[in-house]
PyMOL Python script that loads the backbone (N, CA, C, O; Angstrom):
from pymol import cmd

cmd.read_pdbstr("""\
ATOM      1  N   UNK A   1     100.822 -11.103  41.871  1.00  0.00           N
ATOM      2  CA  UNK A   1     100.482  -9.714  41.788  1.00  0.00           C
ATOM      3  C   UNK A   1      99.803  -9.306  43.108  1.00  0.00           C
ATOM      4  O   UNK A   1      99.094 -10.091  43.738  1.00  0.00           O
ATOM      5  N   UNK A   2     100.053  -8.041  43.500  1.00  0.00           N
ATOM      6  CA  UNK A   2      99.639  -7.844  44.311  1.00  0.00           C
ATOM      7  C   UNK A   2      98.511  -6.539  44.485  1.00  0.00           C
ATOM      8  O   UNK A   2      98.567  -5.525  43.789  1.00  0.00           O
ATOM      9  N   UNK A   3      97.501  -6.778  45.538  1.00  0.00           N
ATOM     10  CA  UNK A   3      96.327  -5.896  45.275  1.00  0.00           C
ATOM     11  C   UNK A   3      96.572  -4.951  46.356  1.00  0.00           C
ATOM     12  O   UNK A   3      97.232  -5.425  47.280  1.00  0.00           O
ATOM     13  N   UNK A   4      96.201  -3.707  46.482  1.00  0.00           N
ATOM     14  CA  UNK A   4      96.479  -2.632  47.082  1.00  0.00           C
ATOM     15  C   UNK A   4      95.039  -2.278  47.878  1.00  0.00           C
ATOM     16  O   UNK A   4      94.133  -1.891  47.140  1.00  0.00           O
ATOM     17  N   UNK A   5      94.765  -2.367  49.209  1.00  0.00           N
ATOM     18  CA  UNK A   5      93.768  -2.116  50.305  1.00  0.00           C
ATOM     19  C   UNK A   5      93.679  -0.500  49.934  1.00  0.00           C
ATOM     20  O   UNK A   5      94.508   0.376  49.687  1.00  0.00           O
ATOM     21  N   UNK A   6      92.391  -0.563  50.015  1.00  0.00           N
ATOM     22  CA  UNK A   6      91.978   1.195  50.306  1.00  0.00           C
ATOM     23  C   UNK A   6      90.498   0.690  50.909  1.00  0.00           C
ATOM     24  O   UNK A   6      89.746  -0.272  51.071  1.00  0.00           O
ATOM     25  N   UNK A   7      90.680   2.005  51.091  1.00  0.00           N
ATOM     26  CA  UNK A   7      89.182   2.391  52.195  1.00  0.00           C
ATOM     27  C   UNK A   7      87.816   2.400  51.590  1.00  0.00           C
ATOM     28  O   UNK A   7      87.868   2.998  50.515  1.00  0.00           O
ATOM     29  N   UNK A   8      86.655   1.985  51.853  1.00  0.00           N
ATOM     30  CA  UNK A   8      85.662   2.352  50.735  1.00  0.00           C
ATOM     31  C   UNK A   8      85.004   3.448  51.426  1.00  0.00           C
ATOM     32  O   UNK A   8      85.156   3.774  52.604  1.00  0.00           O
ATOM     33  N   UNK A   9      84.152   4.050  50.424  1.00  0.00           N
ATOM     34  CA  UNK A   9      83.288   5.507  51.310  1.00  0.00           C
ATOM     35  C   UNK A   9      82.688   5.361  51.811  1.00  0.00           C
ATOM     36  O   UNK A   9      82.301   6.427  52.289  1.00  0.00           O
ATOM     37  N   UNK A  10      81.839   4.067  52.372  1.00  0.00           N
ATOM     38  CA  UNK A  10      81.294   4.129  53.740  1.00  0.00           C
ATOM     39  C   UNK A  10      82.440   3.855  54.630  1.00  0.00           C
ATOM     40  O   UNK A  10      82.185   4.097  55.810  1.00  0.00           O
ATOM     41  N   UNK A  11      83.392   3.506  54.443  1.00  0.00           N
ATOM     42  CA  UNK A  11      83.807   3.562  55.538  1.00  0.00           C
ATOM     43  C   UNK A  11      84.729   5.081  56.512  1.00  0.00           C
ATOM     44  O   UNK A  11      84.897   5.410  57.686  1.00  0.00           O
ATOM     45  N   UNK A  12      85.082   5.573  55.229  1.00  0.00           N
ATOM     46  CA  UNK A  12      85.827   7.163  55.172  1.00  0.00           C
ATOM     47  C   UNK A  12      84.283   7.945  55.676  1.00  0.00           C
ATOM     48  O   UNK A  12      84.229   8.672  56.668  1.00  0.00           O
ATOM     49  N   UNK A  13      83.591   7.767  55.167  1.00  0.00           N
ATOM     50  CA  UNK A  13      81.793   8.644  55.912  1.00  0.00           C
ATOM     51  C   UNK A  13      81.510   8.223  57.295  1.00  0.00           C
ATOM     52  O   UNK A  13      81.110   9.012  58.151  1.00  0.00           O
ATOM     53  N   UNK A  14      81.700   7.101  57.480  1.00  0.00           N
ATOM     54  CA  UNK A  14      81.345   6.513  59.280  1.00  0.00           C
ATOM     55  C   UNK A  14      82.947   7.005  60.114  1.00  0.00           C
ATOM     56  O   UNK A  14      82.913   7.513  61.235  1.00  0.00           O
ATOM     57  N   UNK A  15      84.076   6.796  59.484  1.00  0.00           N
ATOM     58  CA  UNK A  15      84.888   7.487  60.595  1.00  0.00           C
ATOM     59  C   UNK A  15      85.133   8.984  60.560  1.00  0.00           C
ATOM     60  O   UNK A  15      85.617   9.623  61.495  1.00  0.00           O
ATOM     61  N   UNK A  16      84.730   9.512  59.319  1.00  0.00           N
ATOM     62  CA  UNK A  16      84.172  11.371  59.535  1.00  0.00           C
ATOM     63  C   UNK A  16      83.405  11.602  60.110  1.00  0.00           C
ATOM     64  O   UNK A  16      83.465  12.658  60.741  1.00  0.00           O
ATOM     65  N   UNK A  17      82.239  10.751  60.225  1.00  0.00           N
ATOM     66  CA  UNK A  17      81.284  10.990  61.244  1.00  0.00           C
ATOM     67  C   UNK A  17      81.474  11.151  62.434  1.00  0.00           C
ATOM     68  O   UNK A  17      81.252  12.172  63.084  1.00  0.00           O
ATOM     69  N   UNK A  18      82.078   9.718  62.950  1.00  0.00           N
ATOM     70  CA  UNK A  18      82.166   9.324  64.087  1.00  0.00           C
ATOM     71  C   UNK A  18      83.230  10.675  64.910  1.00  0.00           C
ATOM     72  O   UNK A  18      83.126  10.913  66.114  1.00  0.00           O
ATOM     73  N   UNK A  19      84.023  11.288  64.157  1.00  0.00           N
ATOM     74  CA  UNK A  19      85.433  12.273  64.147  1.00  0.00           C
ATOM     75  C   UNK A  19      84.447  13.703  64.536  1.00  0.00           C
ATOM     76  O   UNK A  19      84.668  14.372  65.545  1.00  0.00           O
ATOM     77  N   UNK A  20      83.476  13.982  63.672  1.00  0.00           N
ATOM     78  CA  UNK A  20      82.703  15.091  64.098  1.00  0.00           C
ATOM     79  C   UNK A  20      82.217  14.740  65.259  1.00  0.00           C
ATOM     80  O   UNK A  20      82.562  15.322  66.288  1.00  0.00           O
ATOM     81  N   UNK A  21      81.370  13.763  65.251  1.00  0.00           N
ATOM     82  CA  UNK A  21      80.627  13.945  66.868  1.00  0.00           C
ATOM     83  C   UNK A  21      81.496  14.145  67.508  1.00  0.00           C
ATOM     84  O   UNK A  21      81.592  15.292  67.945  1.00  0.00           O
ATOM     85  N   UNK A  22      82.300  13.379  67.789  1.00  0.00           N
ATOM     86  CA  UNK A  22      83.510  13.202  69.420  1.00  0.00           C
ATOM     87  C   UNK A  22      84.147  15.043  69.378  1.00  0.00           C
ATOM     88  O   UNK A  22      84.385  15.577  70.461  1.00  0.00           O
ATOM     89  N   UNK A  23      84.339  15.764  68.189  1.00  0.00           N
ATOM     90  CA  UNK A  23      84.947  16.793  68.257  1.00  0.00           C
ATOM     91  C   UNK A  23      84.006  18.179  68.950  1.00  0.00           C
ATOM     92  O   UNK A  23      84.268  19.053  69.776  1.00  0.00           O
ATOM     93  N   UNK A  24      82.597  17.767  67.979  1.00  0.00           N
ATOM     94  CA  UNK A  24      81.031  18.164  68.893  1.00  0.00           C
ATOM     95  C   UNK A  24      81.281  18.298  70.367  1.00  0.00           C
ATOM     96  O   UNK A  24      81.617  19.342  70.928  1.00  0.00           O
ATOM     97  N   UNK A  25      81.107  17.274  70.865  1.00  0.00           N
ATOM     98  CA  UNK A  25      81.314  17.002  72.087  1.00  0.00           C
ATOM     99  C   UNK A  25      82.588  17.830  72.926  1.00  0.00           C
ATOM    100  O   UNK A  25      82.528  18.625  73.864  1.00  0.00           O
ATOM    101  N   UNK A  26      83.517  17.394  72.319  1.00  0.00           N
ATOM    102  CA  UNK A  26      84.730  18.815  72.625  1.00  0.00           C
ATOM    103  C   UNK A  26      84.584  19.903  73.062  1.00  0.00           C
ATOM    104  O   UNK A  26      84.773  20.447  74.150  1.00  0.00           O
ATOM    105  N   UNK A  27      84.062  20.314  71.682  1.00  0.00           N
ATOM    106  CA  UNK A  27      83.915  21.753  71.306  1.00  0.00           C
ATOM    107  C   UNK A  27      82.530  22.390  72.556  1.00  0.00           C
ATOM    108  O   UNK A  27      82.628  23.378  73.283  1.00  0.00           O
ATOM    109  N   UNK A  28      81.668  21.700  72.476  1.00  0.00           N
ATOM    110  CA  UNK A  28      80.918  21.967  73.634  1.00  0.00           C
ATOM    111  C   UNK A  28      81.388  21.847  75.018  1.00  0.00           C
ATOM    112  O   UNK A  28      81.180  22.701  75.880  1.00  0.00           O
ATOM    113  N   UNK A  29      81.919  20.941  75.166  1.00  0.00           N
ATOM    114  CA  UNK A  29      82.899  21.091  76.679  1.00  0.00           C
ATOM    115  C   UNK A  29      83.396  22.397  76.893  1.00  0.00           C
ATOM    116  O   UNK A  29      83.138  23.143  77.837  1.00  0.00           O
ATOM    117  N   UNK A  30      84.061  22.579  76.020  1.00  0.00           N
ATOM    118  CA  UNK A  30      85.128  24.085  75.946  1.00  0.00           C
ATOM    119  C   UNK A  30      84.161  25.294  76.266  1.00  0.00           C
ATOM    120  O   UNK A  30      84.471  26.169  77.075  1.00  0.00           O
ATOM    121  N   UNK A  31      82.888  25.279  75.527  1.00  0.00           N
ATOM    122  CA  UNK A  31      82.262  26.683  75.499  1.00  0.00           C
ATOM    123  C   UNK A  31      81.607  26.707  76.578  1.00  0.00           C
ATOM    124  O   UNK A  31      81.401  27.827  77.045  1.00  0.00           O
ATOM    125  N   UNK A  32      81.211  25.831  77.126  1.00  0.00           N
ATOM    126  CA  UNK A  32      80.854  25.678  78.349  1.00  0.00           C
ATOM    127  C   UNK A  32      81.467  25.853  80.042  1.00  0.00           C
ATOM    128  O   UNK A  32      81.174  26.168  81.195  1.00  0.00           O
ATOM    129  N   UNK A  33      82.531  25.373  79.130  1.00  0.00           N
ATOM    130  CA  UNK A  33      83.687  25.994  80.649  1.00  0.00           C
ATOM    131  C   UNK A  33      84.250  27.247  80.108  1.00  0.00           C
ATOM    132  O   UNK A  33      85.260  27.560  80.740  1.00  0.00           O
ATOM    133  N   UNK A  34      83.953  28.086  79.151  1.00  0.00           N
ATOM    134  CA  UNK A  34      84.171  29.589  79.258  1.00  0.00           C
ATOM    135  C   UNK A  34      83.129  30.127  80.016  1.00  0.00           C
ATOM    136  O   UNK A  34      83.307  30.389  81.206  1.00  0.00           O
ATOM    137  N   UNK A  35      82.024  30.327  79.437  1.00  0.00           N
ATOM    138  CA  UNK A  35      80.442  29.923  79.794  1.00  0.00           C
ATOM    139  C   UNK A  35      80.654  30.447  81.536  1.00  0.00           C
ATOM    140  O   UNK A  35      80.531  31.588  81.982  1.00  0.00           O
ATOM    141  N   UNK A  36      81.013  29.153  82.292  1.00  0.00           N
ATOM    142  CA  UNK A  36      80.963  28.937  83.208  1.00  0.00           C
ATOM    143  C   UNK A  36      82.185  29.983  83.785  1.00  0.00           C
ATOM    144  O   UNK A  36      82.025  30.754  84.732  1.00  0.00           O
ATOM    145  N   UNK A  37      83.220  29.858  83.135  1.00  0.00           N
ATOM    146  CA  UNK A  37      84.292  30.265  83.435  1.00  0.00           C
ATOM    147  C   UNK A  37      83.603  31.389  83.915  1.00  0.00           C
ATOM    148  O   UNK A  37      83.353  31.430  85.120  1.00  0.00           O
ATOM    149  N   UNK A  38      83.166  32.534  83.004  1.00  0.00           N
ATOM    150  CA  UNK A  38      82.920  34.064  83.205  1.00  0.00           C
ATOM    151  C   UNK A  38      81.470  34.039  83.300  1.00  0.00           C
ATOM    152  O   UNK A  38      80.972  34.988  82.694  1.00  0.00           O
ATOM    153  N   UNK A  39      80.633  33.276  83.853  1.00  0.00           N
ATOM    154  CA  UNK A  39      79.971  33.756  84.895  1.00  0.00           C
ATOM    155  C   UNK A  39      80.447  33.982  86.659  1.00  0.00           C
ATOM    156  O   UNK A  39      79.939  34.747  87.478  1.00  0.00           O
ATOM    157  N   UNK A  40      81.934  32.723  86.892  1.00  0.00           N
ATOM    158  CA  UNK A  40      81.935  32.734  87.893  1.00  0.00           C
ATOM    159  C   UNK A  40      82.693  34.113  88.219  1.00  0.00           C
ATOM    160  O   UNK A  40      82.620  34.576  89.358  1.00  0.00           O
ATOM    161  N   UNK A  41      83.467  34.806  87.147  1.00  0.00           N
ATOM    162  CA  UNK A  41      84.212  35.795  86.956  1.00  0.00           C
ATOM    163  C   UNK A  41      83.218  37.001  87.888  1.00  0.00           C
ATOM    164  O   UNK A  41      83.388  37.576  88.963  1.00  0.00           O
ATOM    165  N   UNK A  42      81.935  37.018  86.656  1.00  0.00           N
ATOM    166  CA  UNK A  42      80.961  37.985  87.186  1.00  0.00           C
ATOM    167  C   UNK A  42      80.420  37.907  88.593  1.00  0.00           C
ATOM    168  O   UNK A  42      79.961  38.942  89.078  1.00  0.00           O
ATOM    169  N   UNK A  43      80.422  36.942  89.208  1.00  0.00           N
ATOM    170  CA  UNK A  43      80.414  36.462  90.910  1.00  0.00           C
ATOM    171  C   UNK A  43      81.053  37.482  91.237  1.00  0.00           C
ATOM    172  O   UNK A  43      80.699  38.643  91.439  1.00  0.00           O
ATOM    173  N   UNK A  44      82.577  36.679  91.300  1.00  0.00           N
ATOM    174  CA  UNK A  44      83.870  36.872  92.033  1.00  0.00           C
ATOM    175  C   UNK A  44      83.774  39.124  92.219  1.00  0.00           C
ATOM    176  O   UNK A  44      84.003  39.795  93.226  1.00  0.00           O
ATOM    177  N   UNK A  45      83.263  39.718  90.469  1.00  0.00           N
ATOM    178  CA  UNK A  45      83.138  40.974  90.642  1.00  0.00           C
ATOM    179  C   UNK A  45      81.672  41.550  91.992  1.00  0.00           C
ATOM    180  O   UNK A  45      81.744  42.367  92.911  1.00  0.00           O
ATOM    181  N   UNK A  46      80.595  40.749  91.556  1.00  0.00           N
ATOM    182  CA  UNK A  46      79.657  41.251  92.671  1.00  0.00           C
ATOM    183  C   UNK A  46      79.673  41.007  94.069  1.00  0.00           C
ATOM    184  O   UNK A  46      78.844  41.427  94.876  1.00  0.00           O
ATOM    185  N   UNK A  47      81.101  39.995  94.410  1.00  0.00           N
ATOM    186  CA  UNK A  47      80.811  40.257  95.554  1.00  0.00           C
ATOM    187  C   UNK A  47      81.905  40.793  95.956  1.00  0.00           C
ATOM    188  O   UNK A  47      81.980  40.749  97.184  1.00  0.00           O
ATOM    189  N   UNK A  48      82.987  41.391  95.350  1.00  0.00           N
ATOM    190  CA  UNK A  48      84.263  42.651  95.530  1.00  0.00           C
ATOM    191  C   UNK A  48      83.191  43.447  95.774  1.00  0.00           C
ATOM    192  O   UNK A  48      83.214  43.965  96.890  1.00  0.00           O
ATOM    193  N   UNK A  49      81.986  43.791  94.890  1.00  0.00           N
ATOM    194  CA  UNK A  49      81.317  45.090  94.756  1.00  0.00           C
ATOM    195  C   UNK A  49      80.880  45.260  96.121  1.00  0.00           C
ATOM    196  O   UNK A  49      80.815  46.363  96.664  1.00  0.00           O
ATOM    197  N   UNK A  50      80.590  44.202  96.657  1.00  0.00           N
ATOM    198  CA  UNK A  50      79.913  43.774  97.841  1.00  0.00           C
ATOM    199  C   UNK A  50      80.632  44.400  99.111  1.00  0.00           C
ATOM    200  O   UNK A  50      80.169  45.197  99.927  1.00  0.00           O
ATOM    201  N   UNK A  51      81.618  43.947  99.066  1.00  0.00           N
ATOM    202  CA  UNK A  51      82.976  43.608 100.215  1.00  0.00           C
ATOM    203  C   UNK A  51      82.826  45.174 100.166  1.00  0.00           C
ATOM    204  O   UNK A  51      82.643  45.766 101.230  1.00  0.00           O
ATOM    205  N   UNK A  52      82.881  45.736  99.219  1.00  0.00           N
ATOM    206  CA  UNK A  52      83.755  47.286  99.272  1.00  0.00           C
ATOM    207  C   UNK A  52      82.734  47.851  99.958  1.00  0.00           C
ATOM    208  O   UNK A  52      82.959  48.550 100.946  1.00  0.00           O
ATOM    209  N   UNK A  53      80.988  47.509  99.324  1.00  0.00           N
ATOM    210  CA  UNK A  53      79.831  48.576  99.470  1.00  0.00           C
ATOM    211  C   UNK A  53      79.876  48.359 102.055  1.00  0.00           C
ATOM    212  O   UNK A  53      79.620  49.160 102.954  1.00  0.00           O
ATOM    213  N   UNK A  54      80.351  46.828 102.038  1.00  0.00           N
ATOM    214  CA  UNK A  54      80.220  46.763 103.454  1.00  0.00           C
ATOM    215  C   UNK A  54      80.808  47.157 104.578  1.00  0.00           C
ATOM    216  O   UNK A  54      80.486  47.368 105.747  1.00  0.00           O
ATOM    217  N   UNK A  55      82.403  47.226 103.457  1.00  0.00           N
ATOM    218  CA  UNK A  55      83.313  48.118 104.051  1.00  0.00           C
ATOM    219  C   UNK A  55      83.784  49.640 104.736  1.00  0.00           C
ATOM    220  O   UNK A  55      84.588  50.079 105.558  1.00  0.00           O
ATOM    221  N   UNK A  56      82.707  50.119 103.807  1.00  0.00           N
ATOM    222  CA  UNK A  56      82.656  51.511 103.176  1.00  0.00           C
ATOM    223  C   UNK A  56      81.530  51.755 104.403  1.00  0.00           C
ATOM    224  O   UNK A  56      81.821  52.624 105.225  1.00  0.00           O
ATOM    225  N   UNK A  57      80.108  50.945 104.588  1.00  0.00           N
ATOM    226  CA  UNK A  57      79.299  50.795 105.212  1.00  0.00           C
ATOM    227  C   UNK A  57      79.698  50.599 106.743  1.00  0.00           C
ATOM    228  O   UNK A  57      79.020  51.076 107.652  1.00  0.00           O
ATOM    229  N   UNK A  58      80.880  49.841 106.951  1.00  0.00           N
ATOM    230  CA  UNK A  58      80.903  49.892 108.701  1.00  0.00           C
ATOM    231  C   UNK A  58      81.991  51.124 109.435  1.00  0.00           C
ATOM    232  O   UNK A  58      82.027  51.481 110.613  1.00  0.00           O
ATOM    233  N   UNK A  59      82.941  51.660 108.110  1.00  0.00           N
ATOM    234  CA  UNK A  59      83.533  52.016 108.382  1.00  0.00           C
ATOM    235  C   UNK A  59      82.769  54.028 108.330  1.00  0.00           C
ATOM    236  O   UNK A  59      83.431  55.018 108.646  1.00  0.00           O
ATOM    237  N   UNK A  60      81.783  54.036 108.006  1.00  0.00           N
ATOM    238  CA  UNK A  60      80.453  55.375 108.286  1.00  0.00           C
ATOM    239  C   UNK A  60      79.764  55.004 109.778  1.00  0.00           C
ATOM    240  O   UNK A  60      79.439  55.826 110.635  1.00  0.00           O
ATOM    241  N   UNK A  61      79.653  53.792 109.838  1.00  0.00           N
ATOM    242  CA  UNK A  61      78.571  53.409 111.240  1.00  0.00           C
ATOM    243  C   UNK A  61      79.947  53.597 112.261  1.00  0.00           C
ATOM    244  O   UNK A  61      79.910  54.418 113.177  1.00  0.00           O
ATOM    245  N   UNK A  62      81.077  52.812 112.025  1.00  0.00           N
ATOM    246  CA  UNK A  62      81.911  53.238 113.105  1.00  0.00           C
ATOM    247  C   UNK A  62      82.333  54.600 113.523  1.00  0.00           C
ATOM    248  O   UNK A  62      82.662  54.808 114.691  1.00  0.00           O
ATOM    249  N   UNK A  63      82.339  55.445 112.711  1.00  0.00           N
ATOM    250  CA  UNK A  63      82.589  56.684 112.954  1.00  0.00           C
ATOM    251  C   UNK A  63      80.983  57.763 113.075  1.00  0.00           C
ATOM    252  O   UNK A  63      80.772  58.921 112.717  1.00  0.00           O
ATOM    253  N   UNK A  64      80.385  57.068 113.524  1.00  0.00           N
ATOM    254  CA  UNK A  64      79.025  57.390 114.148  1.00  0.00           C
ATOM    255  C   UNK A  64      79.470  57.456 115.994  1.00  0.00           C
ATOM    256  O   UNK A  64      80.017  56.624 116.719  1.00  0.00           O
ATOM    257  N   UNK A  65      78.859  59.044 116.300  1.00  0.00           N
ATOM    258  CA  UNK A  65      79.216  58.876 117.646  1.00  0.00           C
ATOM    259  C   UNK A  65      78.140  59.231 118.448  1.00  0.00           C
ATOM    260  O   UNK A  65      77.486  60.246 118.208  1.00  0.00           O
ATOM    261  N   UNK A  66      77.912  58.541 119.317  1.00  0.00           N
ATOM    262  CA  UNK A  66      76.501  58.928 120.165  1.00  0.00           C
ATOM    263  C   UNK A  66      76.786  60.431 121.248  1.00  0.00           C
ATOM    264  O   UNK A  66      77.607  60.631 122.144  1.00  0.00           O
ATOM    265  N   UNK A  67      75.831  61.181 120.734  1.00  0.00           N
ATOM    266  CA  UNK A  67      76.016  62.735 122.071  1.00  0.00           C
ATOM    267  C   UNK A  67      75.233  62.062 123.489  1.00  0.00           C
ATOM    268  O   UNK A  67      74.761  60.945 123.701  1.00  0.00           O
ATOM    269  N   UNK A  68      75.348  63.388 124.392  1.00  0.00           N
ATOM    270  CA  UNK A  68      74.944  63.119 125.158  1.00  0.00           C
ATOM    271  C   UNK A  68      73.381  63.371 125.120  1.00  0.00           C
ATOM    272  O   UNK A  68      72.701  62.921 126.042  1.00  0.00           O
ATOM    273  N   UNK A  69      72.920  63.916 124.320  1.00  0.00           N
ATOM    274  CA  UNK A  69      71.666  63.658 124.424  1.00  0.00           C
ATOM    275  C   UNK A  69      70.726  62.681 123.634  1.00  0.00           C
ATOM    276  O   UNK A  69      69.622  62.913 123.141  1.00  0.00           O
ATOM    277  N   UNK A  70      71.421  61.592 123.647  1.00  0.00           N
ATOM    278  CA  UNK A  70      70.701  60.982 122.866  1.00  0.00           C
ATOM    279  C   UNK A  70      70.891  60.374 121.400  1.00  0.00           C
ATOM    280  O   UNK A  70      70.541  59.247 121.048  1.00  0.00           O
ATOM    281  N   UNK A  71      71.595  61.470 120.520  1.00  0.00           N
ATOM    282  CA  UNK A  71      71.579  61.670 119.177  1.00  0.00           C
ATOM    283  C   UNK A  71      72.664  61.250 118.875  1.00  0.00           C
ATOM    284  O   UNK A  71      73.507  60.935 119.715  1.00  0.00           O
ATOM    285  N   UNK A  72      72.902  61.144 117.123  1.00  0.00           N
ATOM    286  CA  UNK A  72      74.234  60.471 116.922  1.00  0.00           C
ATOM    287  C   UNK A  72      74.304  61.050 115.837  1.00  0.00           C
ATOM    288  O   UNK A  72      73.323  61.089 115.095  1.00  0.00           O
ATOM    289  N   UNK A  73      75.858  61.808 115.408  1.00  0.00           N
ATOM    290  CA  UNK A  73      76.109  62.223 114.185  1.00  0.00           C
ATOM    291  C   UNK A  73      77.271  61.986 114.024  1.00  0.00           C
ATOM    292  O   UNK A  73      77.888  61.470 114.956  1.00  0.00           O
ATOM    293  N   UNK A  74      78.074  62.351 112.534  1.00  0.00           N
ATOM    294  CA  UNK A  74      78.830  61.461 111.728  1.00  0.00           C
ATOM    295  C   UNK A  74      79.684  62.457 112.102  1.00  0.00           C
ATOM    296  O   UNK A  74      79.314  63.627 112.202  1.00  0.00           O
ATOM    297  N   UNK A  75      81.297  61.921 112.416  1.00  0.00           N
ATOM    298  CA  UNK A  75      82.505  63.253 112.761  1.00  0.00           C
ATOM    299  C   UNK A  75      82.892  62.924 111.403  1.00  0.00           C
ATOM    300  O   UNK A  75      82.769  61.912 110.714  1.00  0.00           O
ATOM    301  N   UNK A  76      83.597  64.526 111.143  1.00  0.00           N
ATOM    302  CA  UNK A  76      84.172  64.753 110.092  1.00  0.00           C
ATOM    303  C   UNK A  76      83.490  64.832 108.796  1.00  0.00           C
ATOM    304  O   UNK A  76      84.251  64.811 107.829  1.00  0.00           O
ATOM    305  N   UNK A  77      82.018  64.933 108.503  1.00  0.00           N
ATOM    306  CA  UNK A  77      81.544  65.542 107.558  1.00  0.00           C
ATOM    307  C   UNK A  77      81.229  66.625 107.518  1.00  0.00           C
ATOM    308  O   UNK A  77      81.141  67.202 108.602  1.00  0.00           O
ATOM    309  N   UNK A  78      80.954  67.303 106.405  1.00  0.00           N
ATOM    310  CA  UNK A  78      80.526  69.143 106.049  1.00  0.00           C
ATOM    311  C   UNK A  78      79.203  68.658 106.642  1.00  0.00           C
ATOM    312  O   UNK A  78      78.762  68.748 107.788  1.00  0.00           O
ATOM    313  N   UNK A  79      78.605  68.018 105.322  1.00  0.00           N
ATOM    314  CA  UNK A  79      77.034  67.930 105.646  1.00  0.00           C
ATOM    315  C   UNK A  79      76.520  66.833 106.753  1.00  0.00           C
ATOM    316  O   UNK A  79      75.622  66.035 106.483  1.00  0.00           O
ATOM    317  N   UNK A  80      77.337  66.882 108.329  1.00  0.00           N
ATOM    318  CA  UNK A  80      76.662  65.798 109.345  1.00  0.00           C
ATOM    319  C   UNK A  80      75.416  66.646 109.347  1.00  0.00           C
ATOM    320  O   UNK A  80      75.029  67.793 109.121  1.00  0.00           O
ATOM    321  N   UNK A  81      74.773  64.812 109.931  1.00  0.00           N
ATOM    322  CA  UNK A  81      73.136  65.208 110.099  1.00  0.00           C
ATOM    323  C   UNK A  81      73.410  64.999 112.008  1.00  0.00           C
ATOM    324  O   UNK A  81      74.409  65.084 112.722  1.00  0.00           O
ATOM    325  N   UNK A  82      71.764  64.661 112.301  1.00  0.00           N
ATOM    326  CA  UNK A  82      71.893  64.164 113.164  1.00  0.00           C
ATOM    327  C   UNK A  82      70.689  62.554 113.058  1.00  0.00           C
ATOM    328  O   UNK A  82      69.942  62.281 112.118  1.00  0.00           O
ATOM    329  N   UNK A  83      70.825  62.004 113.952  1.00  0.00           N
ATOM    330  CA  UNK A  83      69.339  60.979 114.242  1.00  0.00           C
ATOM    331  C   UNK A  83      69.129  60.592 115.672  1.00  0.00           C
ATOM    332  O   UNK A  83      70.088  60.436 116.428  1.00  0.00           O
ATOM    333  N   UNK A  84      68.022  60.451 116.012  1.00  0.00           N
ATOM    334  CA  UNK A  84      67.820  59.881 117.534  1.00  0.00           C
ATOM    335  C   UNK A  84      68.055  58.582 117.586  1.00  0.00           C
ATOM    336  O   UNK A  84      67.368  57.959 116.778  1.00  0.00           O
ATOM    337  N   UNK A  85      68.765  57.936 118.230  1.00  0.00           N
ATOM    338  CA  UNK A  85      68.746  56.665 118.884  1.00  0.00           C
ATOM    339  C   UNK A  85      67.985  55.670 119.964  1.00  0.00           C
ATOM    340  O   UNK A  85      67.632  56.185 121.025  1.00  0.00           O
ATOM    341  N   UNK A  86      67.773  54.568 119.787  1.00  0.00           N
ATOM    342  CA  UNK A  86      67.186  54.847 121.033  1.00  0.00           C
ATOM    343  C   UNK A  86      67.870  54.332 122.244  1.00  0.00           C
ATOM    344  O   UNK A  86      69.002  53.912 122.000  1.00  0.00           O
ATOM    345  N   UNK A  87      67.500  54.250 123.464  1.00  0.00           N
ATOM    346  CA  UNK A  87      67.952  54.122 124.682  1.00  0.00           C
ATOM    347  C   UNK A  87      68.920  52.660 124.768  1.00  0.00           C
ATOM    348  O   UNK A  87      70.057  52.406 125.165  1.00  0.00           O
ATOM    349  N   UNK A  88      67.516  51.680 124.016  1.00  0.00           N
ATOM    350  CA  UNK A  88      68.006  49.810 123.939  1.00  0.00           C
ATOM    351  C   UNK A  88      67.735  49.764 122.802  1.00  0.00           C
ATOM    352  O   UNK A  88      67.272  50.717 122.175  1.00  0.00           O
ATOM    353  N   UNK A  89      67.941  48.806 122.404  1.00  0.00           N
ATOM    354  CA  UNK A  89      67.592  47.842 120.878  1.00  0.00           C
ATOM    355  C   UNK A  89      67.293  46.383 121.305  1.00  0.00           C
ATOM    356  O   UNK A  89      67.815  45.732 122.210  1.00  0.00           O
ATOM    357  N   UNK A  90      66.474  46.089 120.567  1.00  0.00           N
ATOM    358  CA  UNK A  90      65.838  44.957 121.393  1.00  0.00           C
ATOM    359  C   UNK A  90      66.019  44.121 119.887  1.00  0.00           C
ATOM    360  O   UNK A  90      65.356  44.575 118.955  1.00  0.00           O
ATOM    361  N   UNK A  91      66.917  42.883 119.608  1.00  0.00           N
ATOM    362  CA  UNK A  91      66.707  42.088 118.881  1.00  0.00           C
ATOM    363  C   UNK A  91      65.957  40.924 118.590  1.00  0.00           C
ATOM    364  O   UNK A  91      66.113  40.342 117.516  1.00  0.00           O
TER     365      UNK A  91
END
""", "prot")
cmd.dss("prot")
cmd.show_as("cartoon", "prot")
cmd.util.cbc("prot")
cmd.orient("prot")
């Protein structure tokens, strides 16, 4: 006659166990590289924000033109101002 193997419940409880942790572990990997994922996302946006605000920024200073007396105002705006410059700039 023959006897038929089965599992006993400690042993079905230690490899459920063992099955959760390792999946734990997973599952935390994953949220973590979203996590990570979209913070680097939020980077990648502040420094577009960046690029544009510097862009925007040289391309006002380049179209800054020095008069002859001195002063420098912006071509092609309604509301140009003016500002004094000075002679040198000393870094």
């Amino acid at each position: 006659m023959m006897r038929k193997r089965a599992f006993t419940l400690i042993e079905v409880l230690v490899t459920i166990s063992i099955f959760l942790m390792v999946m734990g572990l997973v599952l935390g990997l994953v949220i973590t590289s979203f996590r990570s994922l979209r913070e680097g996302e939020k980077m990648l946006d502040y420094q577009q924000q960046q690029r544009l605000c510097l862009t925007r920024l040289s391309r006002e200073i380049s179209s800054l033109v020095r008069t002859s007396a001195g002063e420098a105002s912006f071509i092609g705006k309604e509301d140009s101002f003016f500002l004094s410059l000075p002679e040198r700039i000393i870094w």
